[in-house]
C-alpha positions as CSV (number, residue, x, y, z in Angstrom):
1,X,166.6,-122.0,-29.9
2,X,167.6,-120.4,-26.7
3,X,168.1,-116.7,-27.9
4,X,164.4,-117.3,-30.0
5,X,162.8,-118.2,-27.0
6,X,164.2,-115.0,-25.4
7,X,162.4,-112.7,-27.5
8,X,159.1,-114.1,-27.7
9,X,158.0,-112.2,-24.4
10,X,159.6,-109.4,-25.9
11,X,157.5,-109.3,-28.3
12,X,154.3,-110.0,-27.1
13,X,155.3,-107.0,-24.8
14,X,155.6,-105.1,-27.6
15,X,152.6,-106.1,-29.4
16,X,150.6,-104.9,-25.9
17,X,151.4,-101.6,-25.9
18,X,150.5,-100.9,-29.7
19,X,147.1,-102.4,-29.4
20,X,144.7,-100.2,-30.9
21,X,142.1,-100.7,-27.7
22,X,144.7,-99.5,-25.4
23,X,143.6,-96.0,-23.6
24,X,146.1,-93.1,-24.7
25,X,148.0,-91.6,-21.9
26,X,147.2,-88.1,-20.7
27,X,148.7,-85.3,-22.1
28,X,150.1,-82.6,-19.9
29,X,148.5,-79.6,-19.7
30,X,149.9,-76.6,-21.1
31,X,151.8,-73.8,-18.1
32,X,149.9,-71.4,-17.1
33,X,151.7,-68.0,-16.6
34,X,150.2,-65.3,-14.2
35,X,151.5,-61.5,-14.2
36,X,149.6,-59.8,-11.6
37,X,151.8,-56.6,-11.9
38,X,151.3,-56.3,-15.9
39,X,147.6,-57.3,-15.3
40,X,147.3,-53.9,-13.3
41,X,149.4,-51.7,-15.1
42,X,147.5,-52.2,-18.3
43,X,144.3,-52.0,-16.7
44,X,145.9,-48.3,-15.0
45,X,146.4,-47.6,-18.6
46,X,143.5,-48.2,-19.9
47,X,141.5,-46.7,-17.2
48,X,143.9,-43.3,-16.3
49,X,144.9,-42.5,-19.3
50,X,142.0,-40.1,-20.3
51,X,142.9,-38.5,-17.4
52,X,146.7,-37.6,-18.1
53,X,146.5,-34.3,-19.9
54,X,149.3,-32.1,-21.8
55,X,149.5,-28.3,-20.5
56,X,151.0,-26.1,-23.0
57,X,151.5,-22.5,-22.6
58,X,154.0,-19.5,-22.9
59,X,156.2,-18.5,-19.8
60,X,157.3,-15.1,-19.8
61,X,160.1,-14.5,-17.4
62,X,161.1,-10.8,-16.5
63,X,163.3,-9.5,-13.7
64,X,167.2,-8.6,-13.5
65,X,168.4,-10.3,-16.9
66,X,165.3,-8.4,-18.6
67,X,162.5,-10.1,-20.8
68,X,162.3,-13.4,-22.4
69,X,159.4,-16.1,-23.5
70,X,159.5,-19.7,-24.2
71,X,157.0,-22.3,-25.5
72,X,156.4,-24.8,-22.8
73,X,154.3,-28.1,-22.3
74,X,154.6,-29.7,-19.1
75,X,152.2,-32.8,-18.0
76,X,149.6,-32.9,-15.4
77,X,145.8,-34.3,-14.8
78,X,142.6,-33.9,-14.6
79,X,141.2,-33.9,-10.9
80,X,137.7,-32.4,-11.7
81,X,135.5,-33.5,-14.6
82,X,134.7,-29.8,-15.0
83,X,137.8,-28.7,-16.2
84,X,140.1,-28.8,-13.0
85,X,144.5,-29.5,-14.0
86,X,146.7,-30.2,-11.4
87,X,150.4,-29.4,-11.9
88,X,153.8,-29.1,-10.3
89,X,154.2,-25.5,-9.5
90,X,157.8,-25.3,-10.4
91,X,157.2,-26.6,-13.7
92,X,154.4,-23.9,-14.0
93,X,157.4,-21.1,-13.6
94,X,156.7,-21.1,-10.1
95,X,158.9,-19.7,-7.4
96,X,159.8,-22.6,-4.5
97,X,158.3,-20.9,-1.2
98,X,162.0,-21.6,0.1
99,X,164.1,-19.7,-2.2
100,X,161.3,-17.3,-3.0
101,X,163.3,-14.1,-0.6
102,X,166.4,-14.6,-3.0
103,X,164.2,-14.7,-6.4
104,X,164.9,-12.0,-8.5
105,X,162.6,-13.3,-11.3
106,X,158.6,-13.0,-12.1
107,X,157.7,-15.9,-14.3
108,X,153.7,-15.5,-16.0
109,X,152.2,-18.5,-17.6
110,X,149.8,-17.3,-20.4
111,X,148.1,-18.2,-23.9
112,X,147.6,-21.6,-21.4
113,X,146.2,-25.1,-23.3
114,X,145.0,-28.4,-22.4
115,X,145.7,-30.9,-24.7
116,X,143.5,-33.9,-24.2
117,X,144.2,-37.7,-25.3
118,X,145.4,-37.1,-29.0
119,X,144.2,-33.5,-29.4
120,X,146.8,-31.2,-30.9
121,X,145.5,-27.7,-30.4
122,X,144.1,-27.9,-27.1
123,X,141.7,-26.5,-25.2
124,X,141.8,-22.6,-23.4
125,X,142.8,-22.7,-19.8
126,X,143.9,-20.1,-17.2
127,X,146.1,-20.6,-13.9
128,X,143.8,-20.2,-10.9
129,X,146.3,-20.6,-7.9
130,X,149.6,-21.9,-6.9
131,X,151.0,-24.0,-3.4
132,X,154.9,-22.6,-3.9
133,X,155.2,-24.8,-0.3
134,X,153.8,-27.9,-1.9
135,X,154.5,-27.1,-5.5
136,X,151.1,-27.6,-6.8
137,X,149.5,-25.3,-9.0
138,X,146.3,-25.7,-10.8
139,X,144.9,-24.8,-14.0
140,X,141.1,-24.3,-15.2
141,X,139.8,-24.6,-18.8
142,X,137.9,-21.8,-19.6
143,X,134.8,-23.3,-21.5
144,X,134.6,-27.0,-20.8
145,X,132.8,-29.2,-23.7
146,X,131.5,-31.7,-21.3
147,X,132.6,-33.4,-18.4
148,X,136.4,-34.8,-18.8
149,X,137.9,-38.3,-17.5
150,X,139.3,-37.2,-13.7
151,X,141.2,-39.0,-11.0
152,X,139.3,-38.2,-8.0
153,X,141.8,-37.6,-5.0
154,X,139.4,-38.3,-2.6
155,X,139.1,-41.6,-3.0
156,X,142.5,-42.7,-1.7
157,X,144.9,-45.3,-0.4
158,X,148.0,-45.0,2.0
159,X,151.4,-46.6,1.3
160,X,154.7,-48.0,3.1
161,X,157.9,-49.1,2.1
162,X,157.9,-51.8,-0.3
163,X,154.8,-51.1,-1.8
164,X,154.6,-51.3,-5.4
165,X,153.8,-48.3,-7.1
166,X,152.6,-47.0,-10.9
167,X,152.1,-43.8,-12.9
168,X,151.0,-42.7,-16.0
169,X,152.8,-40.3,-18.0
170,X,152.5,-38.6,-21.7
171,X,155.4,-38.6,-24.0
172,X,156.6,-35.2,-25.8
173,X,155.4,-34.1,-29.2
174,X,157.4,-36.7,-31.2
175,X,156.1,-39.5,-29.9
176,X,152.3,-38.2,-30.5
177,X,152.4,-37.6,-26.6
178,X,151.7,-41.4,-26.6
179,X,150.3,-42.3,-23.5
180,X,153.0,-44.9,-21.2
181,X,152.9,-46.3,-17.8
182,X,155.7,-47.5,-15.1
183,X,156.0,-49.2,-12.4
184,X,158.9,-49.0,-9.1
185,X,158.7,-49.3,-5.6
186,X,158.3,-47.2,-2.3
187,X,161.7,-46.7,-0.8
188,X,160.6,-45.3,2.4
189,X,157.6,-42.6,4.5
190,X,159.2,-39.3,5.4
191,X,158.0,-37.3,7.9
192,X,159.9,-34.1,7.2
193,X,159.2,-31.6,6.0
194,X,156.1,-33.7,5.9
195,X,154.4,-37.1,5.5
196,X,155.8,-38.0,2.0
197,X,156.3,-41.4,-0.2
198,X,160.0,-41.7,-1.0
199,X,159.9,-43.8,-4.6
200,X,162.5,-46.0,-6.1
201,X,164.3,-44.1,-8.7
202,X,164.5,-40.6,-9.9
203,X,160.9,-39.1,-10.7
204,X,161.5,-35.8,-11.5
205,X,159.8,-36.6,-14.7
206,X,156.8,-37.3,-12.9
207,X,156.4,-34.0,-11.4
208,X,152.6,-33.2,-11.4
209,X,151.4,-36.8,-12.2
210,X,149.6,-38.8,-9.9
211,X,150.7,-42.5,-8.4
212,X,148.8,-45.3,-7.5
213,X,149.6,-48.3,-5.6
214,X,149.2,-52.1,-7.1
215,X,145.2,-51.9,-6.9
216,X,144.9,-48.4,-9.2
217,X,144.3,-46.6,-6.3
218,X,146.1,-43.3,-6.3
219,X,148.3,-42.6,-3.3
220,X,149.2,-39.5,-4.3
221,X,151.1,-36.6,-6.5
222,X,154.9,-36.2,-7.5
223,X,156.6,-32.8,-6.5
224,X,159.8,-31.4,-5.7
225,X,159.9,-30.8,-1.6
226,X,162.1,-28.6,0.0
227,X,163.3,-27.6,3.4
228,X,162.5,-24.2,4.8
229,X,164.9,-20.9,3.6
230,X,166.9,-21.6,6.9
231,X,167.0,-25.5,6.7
232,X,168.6,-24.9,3.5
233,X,171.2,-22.5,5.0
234,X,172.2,-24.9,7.9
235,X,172.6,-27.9,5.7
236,X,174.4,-26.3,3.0
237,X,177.6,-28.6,4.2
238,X,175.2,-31.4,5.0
239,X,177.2,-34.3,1.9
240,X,173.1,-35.4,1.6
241,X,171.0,-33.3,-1.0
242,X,168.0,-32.1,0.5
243,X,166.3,-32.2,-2.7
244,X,163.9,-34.5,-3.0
245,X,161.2,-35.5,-5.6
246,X,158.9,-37.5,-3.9
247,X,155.2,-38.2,-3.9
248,X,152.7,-36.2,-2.0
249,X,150.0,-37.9,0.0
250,X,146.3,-37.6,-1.6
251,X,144.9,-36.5,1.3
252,X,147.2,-33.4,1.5
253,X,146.6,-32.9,-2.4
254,X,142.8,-33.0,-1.4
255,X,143.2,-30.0,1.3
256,X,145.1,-28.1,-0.7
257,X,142.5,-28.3,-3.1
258,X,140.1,-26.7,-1.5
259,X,142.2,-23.8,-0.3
260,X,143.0,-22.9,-4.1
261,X,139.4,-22.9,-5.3
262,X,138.9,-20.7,-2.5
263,X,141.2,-18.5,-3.3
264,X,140.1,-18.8,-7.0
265,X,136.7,-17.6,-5.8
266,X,138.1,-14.9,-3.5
267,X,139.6,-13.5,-6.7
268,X,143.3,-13.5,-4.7
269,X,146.3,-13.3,-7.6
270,X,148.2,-16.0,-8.7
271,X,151.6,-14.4,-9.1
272,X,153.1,-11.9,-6.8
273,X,155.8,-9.7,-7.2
274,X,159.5,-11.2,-6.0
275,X,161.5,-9.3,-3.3
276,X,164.2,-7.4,-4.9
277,X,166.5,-9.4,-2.8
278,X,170.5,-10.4,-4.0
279,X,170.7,-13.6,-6.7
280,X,170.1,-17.1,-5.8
281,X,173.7,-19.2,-5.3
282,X,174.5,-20.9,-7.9
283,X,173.0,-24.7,-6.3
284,X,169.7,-22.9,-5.8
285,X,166.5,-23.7,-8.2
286,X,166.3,-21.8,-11.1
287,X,162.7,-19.7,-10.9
288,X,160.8,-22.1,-13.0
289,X,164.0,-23.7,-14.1
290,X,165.7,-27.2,-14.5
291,X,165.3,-29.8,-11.5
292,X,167.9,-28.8,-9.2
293,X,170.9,-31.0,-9.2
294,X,170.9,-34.0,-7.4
């Protein structure tokens, strides 16, 4: 009798909370995950990619070792909607203003294309000017078939260490020159031999392609900066390397701008002749060669 009379409250306990009337508790609601970062570099995708172009052309390289030509396609954008490429210079075959007196070698870009999103024969284009200082060099389709998808320069942001940073890049022919994106951060702002955004990681790959901060504004370009010809001799013990791919400030992009289409209109020539000067050392760039070692 004792242990029955024990269990009775049990089980009118249990009969309470099975009563059909009873309110159901309420259920948790589900996580709710948040990726600012993806969020913009999918939207940069979407938005840039039209923008990204492939330049394919033929760079004939004469001088001391006589003649040769090689099929090239380098990356680069759009900056105008009327036809206007920006490229890295050196990966144009162009000669770095500071090892230009020790060039024995003229490199000519011709039968030029602009491949745009998935086209596969391109479009024609001719090289209008170079910056071997800032190693730009920009590149004009002949016949434009409307207005193109641009990244207008001119409507920058600034950055500082720790920003993060994006770009937009084009794979090689294998890959469909599928369109990717990627994301790092800003290491540090030089200020020699100008104002320049240090990025996390090596971005010689990146050489002609624009970055933009968190917000898909652009910042800036990616290029290979060197010292002056005498810099480079004094530091040649310095343990540092002095080269440095790095990203160059819109605004600077923007000026030299301006200068090349005024030279384009002047009728000035692209490519000079090289001094007949001695070979450059062996740790020196190439003309139009590999990155320099790092």
């Amino acid at each position: 009798m004792r242990r029955s009379a024990l269990l009775i409250p049990c089980l009118a306990v249990s009969a309470l909370t099975v009563a059909p009337d009873a309110p159901a508790a309420p259920a948790s609601p589900a996580p709710v995950w948040s990726d600012p970062e993806g969020d913009a570099a999918r939207t940069l995708l979407e938005n840039v990619s039209g923008a990204i172009v492939t330049v394919k052309f033929v760079l004939r390289s004469s001088g001391g070792g006589g003649e040769n030509e090689q099929q090239r396609e380098v990356s680069g954008v759009m900056i105008e909607d009327s036809g206007l490429v920006l490229t890295s210079n050196l990966l144009m075959g162009g000669v770095p203003e500071a090892v230009k007196r020790r060039a024995r070698v003229r490199n000519t870009a011709k039968d030029i294309k602009v491949l745009i999103d998935d086209d596969t024969e391109g479009v024609d284009a001719k090289l209008v000017a170079r910056d071997s200082e800032l190693d730009l060099a920009w590149v004009r389709i002949v016949k434009p078939e409307g207005k193109y998808k641009a990244v207008d320069f001119t409507k920058s942001a600034s950055a500082q260490a720790g920003d993060r940073v994006m770009v937009v890049e084009r794979l090689g022919r294998y890959h469909d020159r599928q369109a990717t994106v990627d994301t790092a951060r800003v290491r540090a702002v030089l200020s020699r031999p100008r104002r320049l955004f240090l990025v996390q990681g090596d971005i010689s790959e990146n050489w002609g392609l624009p970055f933009f901060n968190i917000k898909g504004e652009v910042i800036g370009l990616a290029s290979l900066q060197l010292p002056s010809q005498e810099e480079l001799d004094a530091d040649r013990d310095d343990p540092k390397p002095v080269w440095q791919s790095v990203v160059l400030p819109a605004s600077v992009v923007v000026r030299a701008t301006e200068q090349a289409k005024e030279s384009e209109r002047a009728g000035k020539p692209v490519d000079e002749e090289p001094p007949a000067e001695d070979p450059a050392p062996a740790d020196e760039p190439a003309a139009g060669g590999d990155a320099p070692p790092r």
